[in-house]
C-alpha angles and dihedrals in degrees: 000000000000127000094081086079094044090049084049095047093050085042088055095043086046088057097042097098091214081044109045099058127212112211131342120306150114134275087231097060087054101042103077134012087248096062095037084052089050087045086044089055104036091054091063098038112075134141115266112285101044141092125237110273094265093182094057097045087057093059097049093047131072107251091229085048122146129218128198128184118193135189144117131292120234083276096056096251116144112257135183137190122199127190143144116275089254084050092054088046090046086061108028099022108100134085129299135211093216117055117241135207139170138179146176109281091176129336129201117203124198109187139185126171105311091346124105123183111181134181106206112181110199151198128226125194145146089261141045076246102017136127106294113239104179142016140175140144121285100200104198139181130212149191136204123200102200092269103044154005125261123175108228091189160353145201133170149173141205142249113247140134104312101013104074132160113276107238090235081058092055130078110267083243098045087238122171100198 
Protein backbone atom coordinates (compact mmCIF):
# COMPACT_ATOMS: atom_id res chain seq x y z
CA UNK A 1 0.00 0.00 0.00
CA UNK A 2 0.80 3.18 -0.33
CA UNK A 3 -0.36 5.58 1.33
CA UNK A 4 2.21 4.94 4.65
CA UNK A 5 5.49 7.07 2.11
CA UNK A 6 2.98 10.04 0.87
CA UNK A 7 1.90 10.62 4.37
CA UNK A 8 5.73 10.65 5.12
CA UNK A 9 6.49 12.73 2.56
CA UNK A 10 3.41 15.61 3.71
CA UNK A 11 4.66 14.92 7.50
CA UNK A 12 8.45 15.94 6.32
CA UNK A 13 7.29 19.14 4.13
CA UNK A 14 4.89 20.11 7.36
CA UNK A 15 8.12 20.11 9.54
CA UNK A 16 10.25 21.86 7.14
CA UNK A 17 9.90 25.47 8.74
CA UNK A 18 10.12 27.29 4.89
CA UNK A 19 7.61 24.34 4.03
CA UNK A 20 5.11 24.13 6.70
CA UNK A 21 3.67 27.72 6.48
CA UNK A 22 2.19 29.97 9.59
CA UNK A 23 -0.46 32.25 8.53
CA UNK A 24 -1.44 33.56 5.05
CA UNK A 25 1.20 35.27 2.79
CA UNK A 26 3.21 35.31 -0.19
CA UNK A 27 6.88 33.69 -1.21
CA UNK A 28 7.71 36.66 -2.25
CA UNK A 29 7.26 38.44 1.13
CA UNK A 30 9.54 35.88 2.54
CA UNK A 31 12.38 35.68 -0.41
CA UNK A 32 14.37 38.70 0.12
CA UNK A 33 14.62 41.46 3.13
CA UNK A 34 13.13 43.91 0.73
CA UNK A 35 10.03 42.13 0.28
CA UNK A 36 9.77 40.90 4.24
CA UNK A 37 10.33 45.16 5.14
CA UNK A 38 7.39 46.00 2.49
CA UNK A 39 5.10 42.69 4.29
CA UNK A 40 6.23 44.08 7.62
CA UNK A 41 4.62 47.76 6.52
CA UNK A 42 1.40 46.86 4.52
CA UNK A 43 0.04 44.57 7.63
CA UNK A 44 -0.13 47.33 9.70
CA UNK A 45 -1.45 50.01 6.92
CA UNK A 46 -5.10 49.54 6.11
CA UNK A 47 -8.16 52.11 5.38
CA UNK A 48 -10.44 53.04 8.61
CA UNK A 49 -12.75 50.18 9.58
CA UNK A 50 -10.26 47.04 9.27
CA UNK A 51 -8.12 45.19 11.13
CA UNK A 52 -4.09 44.60 10.28
CA UNK A 53 -3.70 41.66 7.99
CA UNK A 54 -3.02 39.07 10.97
CA UNK A 55 -2.51 36.21 8.60
CA UNK A 56 0.08 37.84 6.83
CA UNK A 57 1.91 39.04 9.72
CA UNK A 58 2.11 35.49 10.80
CA UNK A 59 3.88 34.45 7.74
CA UNK A 60 6.24 36.90 7.75
CA UNK A 61 7.08 36.37 11.52
CA UNK A 62 8.93 33.53 13.34
CA UNK A 63 6.27 31.56 15.32
CA UNK A 64 8.33 31.72 18.37
CA UNK A 65 8.73 36.00 17.37
CA UNK A 66 8.99 38.72 20.06
CA UNK A 67 7.48 42.29 20.09
CA UNK A 68 8.43 45.17 22.21
CA UNK A 69 6.76 48.74 22.39
CA UNK A 70 8.68 51.55 24.24
CA UNK A 71 7.94 54.69 25.22
CA UNK A 72 7.54 57.04 28.34
CA UNK A 73 5.12 57.08 30.96
CA UNK A 74 3.02 60.56 31.82
CA UNK A 75 6.30 61.40 34.01
CA UNK A 76 8.54 61.08 31.44
CA UNK A 77 10.27 57.53 32.78
CA UNK A 78 11.35 55.02 30.08
CA UNK A 79 8.77 51.98 29.72
CA UNK A 80 8.61 48.79 27.65
CA UNK A 81 6.06 46.13 26.92
CA UNK A 82 6.96 43.00 25.66
CA UNK A 83 4.66 40.39 24.36
CA UNK A 84 4.26 37.37 21.41
CA UNK A 85 3.04 38.54 18.02
CA UNK A 86 -0.41 36.88 18.80
CA UNK A 87 -0.11 38.77 22.02
CA UNK A 88 0.46 42.04 20.20
CA UNK A 89 -2.40 41.15 17.92
CA UNK A 90 -4.37 40.20 20.80
CA UNK A 91 -3.95 43.97 22.01
CA UNK A 92 -3.53 46.16 18.86
CA UNK A 93 -4.98 44.03 16.52
CA UNK A 94 -8.96 45.33 15.82
CA UNK A 95 -10.31 47.57 13.87
CA UNK A 96 -9.79 50.95 13.82
CA UNK A 97 -12.08 54.17 12.88
CA UNK A 98 -8.98 56.20 11.28
CA UNK A 99 -7.09 54.56 8.61
CA UNK A 100 -3.46 53.92 9.26
CA UNK A 101 -0.59 53.58 7.25
CA UNK A 102 2.94 53.41 7.64
CA UNK A 103 6.14 53.00 5.33
CA UNK A 104 10.03 52.91 5.17
CA UNK A 105 11.40 56.52 5.24
CA UNK A 106 15.50 55.04 5.32
CA UNK A 107 16.88 51.42 6.63
CA UNK A 108 20.09 50.53 7.62
CA UNK A 109 21.03 46.69 7.42
CA UNK A 110 23.53 45.34 8.99
CA UNK A 111 23.87 41.98 7.94
CA UNK A 112 26.35 38.28 8.93
CA UNK A 113 25.73 34.57 7.53
CA UNK A 114 21.63 33.82 8.11
CA UNK A 115 21.31 37.17 10.74
CA UNK A 116 19.71 40.41 9.81
CA UNK A 117 19.61 43.46 12.17
CA UNK A 118 17.55 46.68 10.36
CA UNK A 119 16.73 50.22 11.42
CA UNK A 120 13.84 51.14 9.66
CA UNK A 121 12.79 54.67 10.43
CA UNK A 122 9.43 55.17 9.52
CA UNK A 123 6.36 57.57 8.65
CA UNK A 124 3.07 57.36 9.81
CA UNK A 125 -0.01 59.33 8.28
CA UNK A 126 -4.12 59.18 7.47
CA UNK A 127 -3.20 58.10 3.47
CA UNK A 128 -1.10 55.97 1.67
CA UNK A 129 0.27 59.81 0.65
CA UNK A 130 -1.10 61.76 3.17
CA UNK A 131 0.33 64.47 5.88
CA UNK A 132 2.63 62.46 8.23
CA UNK A 133 1.64 62.63 11.53
CA UNK A 134 4.18 60.47 13.33
CA UNK A 135 7.63 58.82 12.92
CA UNK A 136 10.19 56.79 15.00
CA UNK A 137 12.70 53.91 14.55
CA UNK A 138 11.39 49.96 14.21
CA UNK A 139 14.72 48.01 15.16
CA UNK A 140 14.14 44.51 13.86
CA UNK A 141 15.80 41.36 13.73
CA UNK A 142 15.68 39.07 11.48
CA UNK A 143 16.58 35.22 10.33
CA UNK A 144 17.06 33.40 7.10
CA UNK A 145 16.79 29.27 6.78
CA UNK A 146 18.38 28.68 4.01
CA UNK A 147 15.24 28.97 1.99
CA UNK A 148 13.47 32.18 3.53
CA UNK A 149 13.29 35.32 5.92
CA UNK A 150 11.34 35.43 9.51
CA UNK A 151 11.47 38.09 11.58
CA UNK A 152 12.24 36.78 15.13
CA UNK A 153 11.61 40.14 16.57
CA UNK A 154 10.90 43.97 16.74
CA UNK A 155 11.10 47.07 18.89
CA UNK A 156 10.66 50.15 18.27
CA UNK A 157 10.36 53.83 19.59
CA UNK A 158 8.93 56.90 18.74
CA UNK A 159 9.79 60.19 17.68
CA UNK A 160 8.96 63.04 20.50
CA UNK A 161 10.56 66.07 22.16
CA UNK A 162 13.53 65.04 23.00
CA UNK A 163 13.71 62.16 21.27
CA UNK A 164 14.14 63.15 18.15
CA UNK A 165 15.68 61.16 14.64
CA UNK A 166 19.01 61.22 14.43
CA UNK A 167 19.87 62.87 11.22
CA UNK A 168 22.22 59.48 10.13
CA UNK A 169 18.58 57.61 10.69
CA UNK A 170 16.82 60.04 8.17
CA UNK A 171 16.84 60.09 3.97
CA UNK A 172 19.63 62.39 2.70
CA UNK A 173 16.50 64.52 1.13
CA UNK A 174 14.33 64.45 4.07
CA UNK A 175 12.28 63.14 2.35
CA UNK A 176 8.79 61.58 3.95
CA UNK A 177 7.80 59.38 1.21
Amino acid sequence: MRVAPIALVLLALSAHPALGQVGGGRAEDVESLDGILAAYYEVVSRPAGTAPDRARDEWIHHPDALVAITGVDDQGVPVIRTMTLGEYHDRFGDPDAASFFEWEIHRTVQRFGNVAHVWSTYASGREPDGEVFGRGINSIQLYHDGTRWWITSWIFDQERAGNEIPPDFLPHERATR
